[in-house]
C-alpha positions in Angstrom: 0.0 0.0 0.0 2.7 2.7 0.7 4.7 1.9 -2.5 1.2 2.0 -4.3 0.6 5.2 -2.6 3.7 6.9 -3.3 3.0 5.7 -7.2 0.1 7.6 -7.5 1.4 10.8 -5.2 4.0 11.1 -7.9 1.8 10.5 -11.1 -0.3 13.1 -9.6 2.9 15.4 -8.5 4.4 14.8 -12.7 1.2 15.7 -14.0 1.2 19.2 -11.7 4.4 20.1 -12.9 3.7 19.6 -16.6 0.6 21.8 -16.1 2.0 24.4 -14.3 6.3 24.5 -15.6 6.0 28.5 -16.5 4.9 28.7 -12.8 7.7 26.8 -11.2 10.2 28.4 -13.5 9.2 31.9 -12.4 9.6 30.5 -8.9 12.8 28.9 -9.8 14.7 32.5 -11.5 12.9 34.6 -8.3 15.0 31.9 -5.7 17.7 32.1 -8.2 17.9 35.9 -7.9 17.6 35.7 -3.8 20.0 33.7 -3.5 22.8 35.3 -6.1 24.3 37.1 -3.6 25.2 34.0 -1.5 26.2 31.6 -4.8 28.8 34.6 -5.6 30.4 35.1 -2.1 30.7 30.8 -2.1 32.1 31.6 -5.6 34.7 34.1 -4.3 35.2 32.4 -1.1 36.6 29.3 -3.1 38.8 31.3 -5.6 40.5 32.8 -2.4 41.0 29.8 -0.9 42.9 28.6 -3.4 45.4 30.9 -2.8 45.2 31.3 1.1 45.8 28.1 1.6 49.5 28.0 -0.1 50.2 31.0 2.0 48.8 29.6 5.2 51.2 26.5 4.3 54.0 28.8 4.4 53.2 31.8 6.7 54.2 31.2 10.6 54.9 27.6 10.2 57.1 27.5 13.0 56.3 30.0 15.4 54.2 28.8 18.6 52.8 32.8 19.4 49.0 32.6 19.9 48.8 36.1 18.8 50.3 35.4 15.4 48.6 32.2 14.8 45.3 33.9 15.7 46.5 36.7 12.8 47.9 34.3 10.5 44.1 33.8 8.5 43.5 37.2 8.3 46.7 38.2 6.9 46.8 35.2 4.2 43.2 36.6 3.2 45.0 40.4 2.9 48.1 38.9 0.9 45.6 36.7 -1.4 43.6 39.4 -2.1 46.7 41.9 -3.0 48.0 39.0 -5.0 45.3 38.5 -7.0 44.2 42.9 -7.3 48.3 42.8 -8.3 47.8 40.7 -11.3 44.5 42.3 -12.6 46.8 45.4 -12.4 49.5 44.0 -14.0 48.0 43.0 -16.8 45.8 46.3 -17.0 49.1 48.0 -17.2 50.5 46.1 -19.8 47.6 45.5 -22.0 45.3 48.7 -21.5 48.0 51.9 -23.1 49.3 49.7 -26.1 45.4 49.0 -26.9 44.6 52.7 -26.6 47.5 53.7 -28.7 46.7 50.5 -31.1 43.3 52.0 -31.5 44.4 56.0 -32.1 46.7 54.9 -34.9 43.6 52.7 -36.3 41.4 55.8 -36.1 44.4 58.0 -37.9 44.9 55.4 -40.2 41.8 54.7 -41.6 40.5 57.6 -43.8 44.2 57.2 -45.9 44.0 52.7 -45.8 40.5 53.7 -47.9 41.8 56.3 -50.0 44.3 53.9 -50.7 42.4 51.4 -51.6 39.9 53.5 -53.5 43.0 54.7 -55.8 44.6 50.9 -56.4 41.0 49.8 -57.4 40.7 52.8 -59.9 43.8 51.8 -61.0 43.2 47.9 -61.8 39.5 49.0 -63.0 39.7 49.9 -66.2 38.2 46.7 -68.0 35.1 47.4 -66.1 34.1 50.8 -67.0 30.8 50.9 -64.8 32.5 50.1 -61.7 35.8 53.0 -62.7 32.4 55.6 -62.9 31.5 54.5 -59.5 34.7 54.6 -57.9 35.6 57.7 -60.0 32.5 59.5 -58.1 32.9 58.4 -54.9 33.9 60.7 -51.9 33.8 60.6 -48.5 33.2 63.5 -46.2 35.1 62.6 -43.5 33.6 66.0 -41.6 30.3 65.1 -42.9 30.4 61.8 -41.3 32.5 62.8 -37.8 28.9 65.6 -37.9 26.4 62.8 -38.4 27.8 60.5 -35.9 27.8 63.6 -33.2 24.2 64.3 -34.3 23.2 60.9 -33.9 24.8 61.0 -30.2 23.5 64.0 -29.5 19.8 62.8 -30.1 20.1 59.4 -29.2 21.5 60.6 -25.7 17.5 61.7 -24.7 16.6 58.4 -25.4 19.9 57.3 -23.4 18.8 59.3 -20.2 14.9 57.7 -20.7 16.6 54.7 -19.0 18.8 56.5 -16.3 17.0 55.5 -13.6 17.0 51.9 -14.5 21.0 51.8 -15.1 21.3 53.2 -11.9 19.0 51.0 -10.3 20.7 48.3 -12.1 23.8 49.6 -10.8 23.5 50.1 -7.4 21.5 46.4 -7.1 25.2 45.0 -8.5 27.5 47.0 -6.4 25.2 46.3 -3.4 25.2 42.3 -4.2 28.9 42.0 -4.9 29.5 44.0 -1.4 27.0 41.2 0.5 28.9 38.4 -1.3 32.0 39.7 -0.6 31.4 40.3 2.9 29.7 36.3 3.2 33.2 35.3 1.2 34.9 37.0 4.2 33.0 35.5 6.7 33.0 31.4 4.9 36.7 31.8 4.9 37.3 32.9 8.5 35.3 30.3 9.6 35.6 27.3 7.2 36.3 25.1 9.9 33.3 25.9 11.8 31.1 25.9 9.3 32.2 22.4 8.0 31.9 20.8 11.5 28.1 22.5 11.3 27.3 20.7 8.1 28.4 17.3 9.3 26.1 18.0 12.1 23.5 18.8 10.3 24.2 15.7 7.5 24.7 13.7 10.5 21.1 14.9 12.5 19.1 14.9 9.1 20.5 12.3 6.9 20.7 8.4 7.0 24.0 7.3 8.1 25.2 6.1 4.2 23.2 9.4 2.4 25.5 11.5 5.0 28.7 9.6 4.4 28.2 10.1 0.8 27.5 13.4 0.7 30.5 14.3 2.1 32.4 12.1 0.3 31.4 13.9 -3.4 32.1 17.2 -1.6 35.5 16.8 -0.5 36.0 14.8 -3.7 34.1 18.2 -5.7 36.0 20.7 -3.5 39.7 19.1 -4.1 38.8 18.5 -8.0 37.9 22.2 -8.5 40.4 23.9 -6.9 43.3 21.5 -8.6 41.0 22.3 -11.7 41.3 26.6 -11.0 45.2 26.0 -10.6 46.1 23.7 -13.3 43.9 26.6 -15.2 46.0 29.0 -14.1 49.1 27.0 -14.8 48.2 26.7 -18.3 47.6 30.2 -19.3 50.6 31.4 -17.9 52.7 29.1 -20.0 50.8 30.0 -23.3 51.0 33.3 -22.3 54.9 32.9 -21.8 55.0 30.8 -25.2 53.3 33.3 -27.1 55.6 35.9 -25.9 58.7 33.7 -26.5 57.8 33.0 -30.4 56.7 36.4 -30.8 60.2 38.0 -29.7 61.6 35.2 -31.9 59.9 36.2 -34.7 60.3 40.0 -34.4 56.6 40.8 -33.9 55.4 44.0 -32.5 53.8 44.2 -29.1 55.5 40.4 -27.6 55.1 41.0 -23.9 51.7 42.8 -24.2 49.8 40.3 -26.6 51.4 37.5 -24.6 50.2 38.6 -21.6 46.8 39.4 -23.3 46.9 35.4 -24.6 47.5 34.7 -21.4 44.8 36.4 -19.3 42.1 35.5 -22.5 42.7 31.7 -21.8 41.1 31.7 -18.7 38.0 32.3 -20.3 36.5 29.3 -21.7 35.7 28.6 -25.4 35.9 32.6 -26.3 38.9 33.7 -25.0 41.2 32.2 -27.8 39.1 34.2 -30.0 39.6 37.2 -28.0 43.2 37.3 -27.9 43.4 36.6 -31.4 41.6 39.1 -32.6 43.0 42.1 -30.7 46.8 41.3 -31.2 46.3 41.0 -34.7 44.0 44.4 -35.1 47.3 45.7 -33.0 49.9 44.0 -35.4 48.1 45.2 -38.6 48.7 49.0 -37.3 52.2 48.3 -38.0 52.9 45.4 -40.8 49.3 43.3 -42.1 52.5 40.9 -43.4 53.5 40.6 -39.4 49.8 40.4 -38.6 49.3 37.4 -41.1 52.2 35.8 -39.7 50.9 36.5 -35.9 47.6 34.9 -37.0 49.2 31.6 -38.4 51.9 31.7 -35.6 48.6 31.8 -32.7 46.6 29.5 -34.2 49.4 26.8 -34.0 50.3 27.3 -30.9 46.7 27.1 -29.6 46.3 23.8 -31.1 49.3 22.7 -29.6 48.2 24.3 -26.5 44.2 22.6 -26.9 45.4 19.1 -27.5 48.6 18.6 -25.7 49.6 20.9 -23.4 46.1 21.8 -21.7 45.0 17.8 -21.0 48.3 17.3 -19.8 48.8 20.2 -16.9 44.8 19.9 -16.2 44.2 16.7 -16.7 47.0 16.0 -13.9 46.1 18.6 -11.8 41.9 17.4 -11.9 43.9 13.3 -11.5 42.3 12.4 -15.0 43.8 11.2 -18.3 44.5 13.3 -20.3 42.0 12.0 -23.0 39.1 12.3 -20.9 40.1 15.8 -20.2 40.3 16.7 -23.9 36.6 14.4 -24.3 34.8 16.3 -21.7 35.8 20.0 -23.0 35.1 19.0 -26.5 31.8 17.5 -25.7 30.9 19.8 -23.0 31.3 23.1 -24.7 29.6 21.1 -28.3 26.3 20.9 -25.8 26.2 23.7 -23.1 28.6 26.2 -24.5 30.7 28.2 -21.6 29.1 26.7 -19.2 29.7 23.1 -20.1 
């Protein structure tokens, strides 16, 4: 009778779903967005542990001084945090003024690389006398056009300041929800080892024995898989970002230490950051030589599929404890199906 019962309570609980699945999903997103703010401190909590923890291996190892045993969390959190703020500045500084002056000399250049182009077609025209008439009265107004494009800011900004209120709504909600995160990242890693001897209790007082065991079991074994996972990322990009720079300097390109450390920092993003650094070092390049820019393009694209299929399964695949193969599999497929996020 109770397995019968429990047969029908779910038919019944299937078919309520079905009926009602806008319903549940509204319900779902409006949890979803409650809850953000404590997904993202978790988020940042584990990136800074990461971190903390090698410093906490090495900071006041010997030293048997309450006082600095009692400080030696806080300060690893400090020194994690400056480490990682030092590397977003780093490459900021490296990467930010040689893209700025990349894109002033594209803006400069521009008006004479179509003028140029405009004269070499007029030039190799002339068996095609309708297009010579075309190119022959075609002009551009470069004042003309620099006018237009203020007059369309100019009159798109009214309806730009329509939706004020709603940027700075949207804003301050983001601000205020990275500082709650932030402040619950703080707090998860001062405490860590009180909070996980509060979820074994609760495991333990809620749970069947096995269900408890278990549970634990795939969190340690998530917790150890993903941070190994975040290092061996990190691990990666700084040696294609060193590689790039390396064969860049060896080939006499423009911009080595900037593009390599914008390869680099673009490989930590999944599936799109290739792209990314691709595409910006070669706009840079092409300022200077479109030859050197060609030869940048071919040069990247080896090395990332030297990088994609032998050097990434290796340092990841080691650092996650899985062959490299299945490394390689799960990316491929994963990203096939869900994109970034798989």
């Amino acid at each position: 009778m109770k397995k019968l019962f429990l047969l029908i309570a779910g038919g019944i609980g299937l078919y309520w779903v079905l009926e009602n699945i806008a319903v549940l999903w509204d319900a779902l997103r409006f949890v979803l967005h409650l809850s953000f703010p404590l997904v993202l401190g978790f988020c940042i909590a584990f990136v800074l542990n990461v971190p903390m923890r090698f410093f906490e291996r090495h900071l006041f190892q010997k030293t048997k001084d309450k006082r600095l045993l009692a400080l030696r969390r806080p300060l690893c959190i400090v020194i994690s945090l400056l480490f990682i703020v030092a590397v977003i500045a780093l490459v900021f500084v490296l990467v930010i003024p040689e893209l700025a002056k990349a894109f002033t000399v594209l803006g400069s250049a521009v008006p004479s690389t179509i003028n140029s182009v405009i004269a070499w077609a007029q030039q190799h025209s002339s068996g095609l006398p309708m297009v010579q008439e075309w190119l022959e009265n075609l002009s551009i107004d470069w004042n003309a056009m620099g006018k237009s494009l203020l007059d369309f800011i100019s009159t798109g900004a009214g309806t730009l300041l329509g939706g004020t209120v709603q940027v700075v709504s949207s804003t301050v909600s983001g601000i205020t929800n990275f500082t709650i995160a932030f402040v619950l990242a703080l707090y998860i890693l001062l405490g860590k080892e009180t909070l996980k001897r509060q979820v074994k209790a609760l495991c333990a007082a809620y749970l069947p024995p096995k269900a408890g065991q278990d549970l634990m079991f795939v969190t340690r074994l998530a917790s150890r898989t993903f941070a190994n996972y975040v290092t061996g990322q990190c691990t990666e990009a700084c040696i294609l970002g060193t590689l790039c720079w390396l064969g860049m300097a060896l080939l006499r390109l423009p911009y080595a230490p900037m593009v390599g450390a914008l390869v680099g920092i673009s490989a930590l993003i999944p599936i799109v950051g290739a792209c990314v650094g691709l595409v910006v070092g070669a706009l840079m390049i092409l300022m200077v030589s479109p030859f050197q820019a060609l030869v940048f393009v071919i040069f990247l694209l080896v090395l990332q599929q030297i990088e994609g299929n032998l050097i990434y399964p290796r340092v990841v695949g080691s650092s996650v404890g899985l062959p490299a193969i299945w490394v390689l599999a799960a990316v491929t497929v994963g990203g096939s199906v869900m994109g970034i996020g798989g």
